[in-house]
Structures are given as C-alpha cells and as structure tokens.
C-alpha positions as CSV (number, residue, x, y, z in Angstrom):
1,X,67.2,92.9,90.8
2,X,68.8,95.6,93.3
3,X,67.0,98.3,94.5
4,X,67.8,101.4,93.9
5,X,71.3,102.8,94.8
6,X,69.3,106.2,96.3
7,X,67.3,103.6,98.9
8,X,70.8,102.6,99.6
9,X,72.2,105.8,100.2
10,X,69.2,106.8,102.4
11,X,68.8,103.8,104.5
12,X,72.8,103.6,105.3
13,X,74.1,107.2,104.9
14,X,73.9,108.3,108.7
15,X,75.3,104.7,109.7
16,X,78.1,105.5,106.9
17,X,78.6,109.2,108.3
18,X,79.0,107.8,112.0
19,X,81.7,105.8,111.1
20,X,83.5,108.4,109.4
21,X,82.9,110.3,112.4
22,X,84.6,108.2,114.7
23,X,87.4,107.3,112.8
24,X,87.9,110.8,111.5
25,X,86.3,113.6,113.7
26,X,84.1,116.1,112.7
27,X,85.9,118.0,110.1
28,X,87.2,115.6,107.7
29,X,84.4,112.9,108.0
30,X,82.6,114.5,105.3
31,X,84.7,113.8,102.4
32,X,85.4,110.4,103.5
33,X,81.4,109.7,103.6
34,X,81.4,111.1,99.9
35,X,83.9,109.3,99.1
36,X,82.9,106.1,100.5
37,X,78.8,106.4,98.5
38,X,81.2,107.1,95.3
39,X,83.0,104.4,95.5
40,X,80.2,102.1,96.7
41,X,78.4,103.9,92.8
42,X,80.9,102.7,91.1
43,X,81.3,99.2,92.6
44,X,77.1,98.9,93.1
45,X,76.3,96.6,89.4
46,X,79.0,94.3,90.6
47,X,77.8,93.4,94.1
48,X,76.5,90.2,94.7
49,X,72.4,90.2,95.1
50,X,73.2,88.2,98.6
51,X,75.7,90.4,99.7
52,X,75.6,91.8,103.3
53,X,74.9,95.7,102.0
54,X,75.5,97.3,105.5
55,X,78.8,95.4,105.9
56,X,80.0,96.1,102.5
57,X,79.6,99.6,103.1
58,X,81.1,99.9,106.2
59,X,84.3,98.3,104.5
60,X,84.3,100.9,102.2
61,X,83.9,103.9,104.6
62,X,86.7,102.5,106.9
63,X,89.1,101.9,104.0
64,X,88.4,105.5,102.8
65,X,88.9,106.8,106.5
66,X,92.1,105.2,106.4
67,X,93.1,106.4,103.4
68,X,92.3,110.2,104.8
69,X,94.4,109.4,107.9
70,X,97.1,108.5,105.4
71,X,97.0,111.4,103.1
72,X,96.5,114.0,106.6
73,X,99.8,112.3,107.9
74,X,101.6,113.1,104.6
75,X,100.4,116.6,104.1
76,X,103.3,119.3,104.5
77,X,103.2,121.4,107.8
78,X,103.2,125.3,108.0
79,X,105.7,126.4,109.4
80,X,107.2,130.3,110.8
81,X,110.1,131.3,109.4
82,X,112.7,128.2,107.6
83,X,116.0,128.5,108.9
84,X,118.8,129.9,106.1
85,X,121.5,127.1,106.8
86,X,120.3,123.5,105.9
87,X,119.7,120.8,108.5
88,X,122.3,118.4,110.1
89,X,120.2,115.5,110.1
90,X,121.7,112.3,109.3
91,X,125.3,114.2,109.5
92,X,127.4,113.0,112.1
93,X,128.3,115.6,114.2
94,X,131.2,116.3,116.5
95,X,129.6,114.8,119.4
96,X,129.2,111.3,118.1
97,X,132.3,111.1,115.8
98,X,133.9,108.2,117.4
99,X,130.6,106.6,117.2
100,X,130.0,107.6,113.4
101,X,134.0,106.2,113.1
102,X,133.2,103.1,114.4
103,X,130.0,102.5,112.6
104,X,132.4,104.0,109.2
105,X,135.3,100.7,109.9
106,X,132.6,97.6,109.7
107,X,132.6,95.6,107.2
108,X,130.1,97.2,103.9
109,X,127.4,94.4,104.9
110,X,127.8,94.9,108.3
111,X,127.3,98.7,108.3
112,X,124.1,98.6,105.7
113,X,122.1,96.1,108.1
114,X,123.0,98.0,111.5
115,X,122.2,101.1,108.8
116,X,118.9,99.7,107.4
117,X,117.9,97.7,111.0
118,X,118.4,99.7,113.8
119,X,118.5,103.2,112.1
120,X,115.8,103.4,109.4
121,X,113.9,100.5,111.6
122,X,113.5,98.0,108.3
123,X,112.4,94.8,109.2
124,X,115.2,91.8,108.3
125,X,113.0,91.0,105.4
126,X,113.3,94.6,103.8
127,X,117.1,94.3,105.1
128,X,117.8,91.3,103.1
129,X,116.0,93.3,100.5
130,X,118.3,95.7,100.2
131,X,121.6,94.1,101.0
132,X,121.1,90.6,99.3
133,X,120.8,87.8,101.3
134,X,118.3,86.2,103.4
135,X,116.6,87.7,106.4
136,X,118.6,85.4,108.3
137,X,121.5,86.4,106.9
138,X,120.8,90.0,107.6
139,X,119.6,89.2,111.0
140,X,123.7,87.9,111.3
141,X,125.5,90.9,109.9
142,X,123.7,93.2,111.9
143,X,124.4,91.4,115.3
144,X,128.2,90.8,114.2
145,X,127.8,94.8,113.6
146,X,126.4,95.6,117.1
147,X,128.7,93.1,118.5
148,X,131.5,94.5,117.3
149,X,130.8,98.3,118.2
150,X,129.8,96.8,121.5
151,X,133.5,95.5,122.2
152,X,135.0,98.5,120.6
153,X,132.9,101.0,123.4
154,X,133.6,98.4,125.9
155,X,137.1,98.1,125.4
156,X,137.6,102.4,124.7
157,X,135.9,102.7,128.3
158,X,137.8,99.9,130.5
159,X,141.0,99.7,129.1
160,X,142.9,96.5,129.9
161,X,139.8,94.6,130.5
162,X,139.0,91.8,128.3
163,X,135.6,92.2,127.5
C-alpha cells in the first residue's frame, strides 16, 4: 500500500519547487508547484506501487511549467494609448504593390502554398492540409510560385536578359 500522499508532498515539495523555479523564475513558480501536487492528488490511487515517485513528479512539474510558459505567452499586453485608425498589417501597401501584383497573378494553388509556406511559415504537411494534396505536392506549387516571381523580378530589373 502507498504511503501517505502528505509524506509525498513533504519529502519531494522543495525538489518540486526548484524545478518550477528554474523553468519559471521566482514569481510564477508558485502556482506551477500547486498545480503540479494537484495534479499529482488527483493522479496518486492510479500510480503504479513501483513507480519511480521523484521522476513522476518531476514530469508533472515540468509539464505544468510548460503549460504556464504557454498561457504567459498568450496573455494580452498593456498597452498606452490604441491608435484610432486600424492596422495595415497583412494589407499590401504602396511600397510592395508590384510585389502583392505578382504574388495576386499565380495560379490559386500556387499563391495559397507560397501564402501558407513562406508567409504564415506552415510546414508542407499543414500546406497540403490546407490546399489538398500531398506535402510533396505542396512542396511543388510553392517552388513553381517562387520560381515564377523570381523570373518576373528578374526579368522587370534586367530587361532584355533571358533569365
């Protein structure tokens, strides 16, 4: 029969605490430690007799520091004052309208892969995905797509030369 989950809590909790610690800093490593002895509560009946309990809980403290890292990086930041207009992000603007043009003219499966790859940084596999295909496929219509804004540049900046 397990001990008690108390013993656990005081033979591991500063080991547990540490690693929040480290992963965490001071201020947040806290809530990931009480978070972590939670957890390991709810999960304690279950555990195998022979289970490795220092290990175990170490899992469960790094996976909950992760998690905190996660949920910091997604939290809104203050800002002063919000500007009145609304952002031109993802709009072309003036400067790159040939560019924007270009990009406009390839072919739809073309456009989504150079889009989804080289804009929004999705993997071929999430390409595919999202276009239909294979990644391999995806992997094509996006290098036809470079290619043929490559030759378009390349021909608008050395006229006459076949590039």
């Amino acid at each position: 029969m397990f001990r008690p989950f108390e013993e656990v809590v005081r033979e591991h909790g500063e080991m547990v605490l540490r690693v929040c610690r480290v992963v965490l800093g001071p201020h947040d490593a806290d809530d990931a430690w009480s978070e972590t002895f939670l957890a390991a509560l709810r999960a304690w009946p279950d555990l195998p007799e022979d289970a490795n309990v220092e290990a175990w809980l170490v899992t469960i403290a790094h996976r909950k520091a992760i998690d905190a890292v996660r949920t910091k990086r997604r939290a809104p930041v203050p800002v002063g004052d919000t500007p009145d207009r609304s952002g031109d992000l993802g709009i072309p603007g003036a400067r790159d309208a040939d560019l924007w043009e270009a990009v406009r003219e390839l072919p739809e499966k073309q456009r989504q892969a150079v889009a989804y790859h080289f804009v929004a940084g999705l993997p071929y596999k999430d390409v595919a995905s999202a276009i239909g295909g294979t990644p391999e496929a995806a992997r094509r219509a996006a290098s036809d797509g470079i290619r043929a804004l490559r030759l378009r540049y390349r021909g608008a900046e050395s006229p006459g030369v076949n590039p």
